[in-house]
N, C-alpha and C positions, 0 to 999 in steps of 0.2 A: 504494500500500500504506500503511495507516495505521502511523503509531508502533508502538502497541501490538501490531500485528501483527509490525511486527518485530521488536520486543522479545522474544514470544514466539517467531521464529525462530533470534534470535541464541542465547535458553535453550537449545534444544533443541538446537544444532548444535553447543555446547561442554558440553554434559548428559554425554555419555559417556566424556569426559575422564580422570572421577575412577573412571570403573568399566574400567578394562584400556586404553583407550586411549590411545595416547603420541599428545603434539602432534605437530603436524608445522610444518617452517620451508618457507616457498616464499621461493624467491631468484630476482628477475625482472632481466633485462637484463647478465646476465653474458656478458661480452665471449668474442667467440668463439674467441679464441686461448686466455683462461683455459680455458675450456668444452673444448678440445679437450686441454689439459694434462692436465685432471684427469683425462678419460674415457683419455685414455693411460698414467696412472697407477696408476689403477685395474683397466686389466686387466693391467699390469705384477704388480700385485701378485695379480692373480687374487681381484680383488673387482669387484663393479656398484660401477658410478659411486655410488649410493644410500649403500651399505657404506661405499667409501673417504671418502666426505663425511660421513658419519658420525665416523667416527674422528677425522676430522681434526679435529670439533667436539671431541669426547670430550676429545680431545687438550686441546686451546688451551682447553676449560672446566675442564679439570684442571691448570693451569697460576697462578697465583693473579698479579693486575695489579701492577704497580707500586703501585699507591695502596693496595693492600691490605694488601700485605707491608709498605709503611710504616705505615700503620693500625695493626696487629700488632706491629711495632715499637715504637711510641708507646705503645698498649695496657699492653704488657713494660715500658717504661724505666716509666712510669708506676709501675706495681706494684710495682716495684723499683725504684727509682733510685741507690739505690748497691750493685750488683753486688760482693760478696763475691768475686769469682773473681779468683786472680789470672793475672797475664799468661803462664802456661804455660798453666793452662784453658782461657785465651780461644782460643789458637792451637790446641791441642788440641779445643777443639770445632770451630773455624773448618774446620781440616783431616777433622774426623770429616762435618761435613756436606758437604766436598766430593765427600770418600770415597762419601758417599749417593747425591745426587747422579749422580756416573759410574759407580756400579753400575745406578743406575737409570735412565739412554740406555746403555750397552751391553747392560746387563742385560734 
């Protein structure tokens, strides 16, 4: 198969992407104790394996990295670097976002 032809296959098979379709992730060589975890997970919770691995992405990409949150950090002190707040604000926020937080895993 020439280049160009494939070039011209590779267009066409990520073309429909941007019109309704979601990518998809293929995950090869997942050990088969993991494999059986999940697939017993998932009808635990009364979802396809598909569903449950779904979320769980959803999950952990809704989740922001370490390096991130420190990014954002830096970002802030940046902008600010001498924080007007004083030290009852501080604990006062410190505690209002934990409050967040545990509403939002119980909640």
């Amino acid at each position: 198969m020439t280049q160009a032809k494939t070039q011209v296959l590779a267009k066409r098979k990520h073309a429909g992407y941007g019109e309704g379709m979601s990518p998809n992730v293929l995950v090869r060589n997942v050990p088969t104790e993991i494999h059986a975890t999940l697939v017993s997970r998932a009808e635990a919770a009364g979802k396809s394996l598909q569903e449950y691995v779904l979320g769980l992405l959803s999950e952990s990409a809704g989740k922001p990295t370490m390096a991130e949150v420190m990014a954002e950090i830096e970002a802030n002190l940046a902008a600010n670097p001498m924080p007007s707040m004083s030290t009852e604000e501080i604990v006062a926020t410190i505690r209002e976002g934990r409050e967040e937080r545990t509403t939002r895993l119980l909640g």
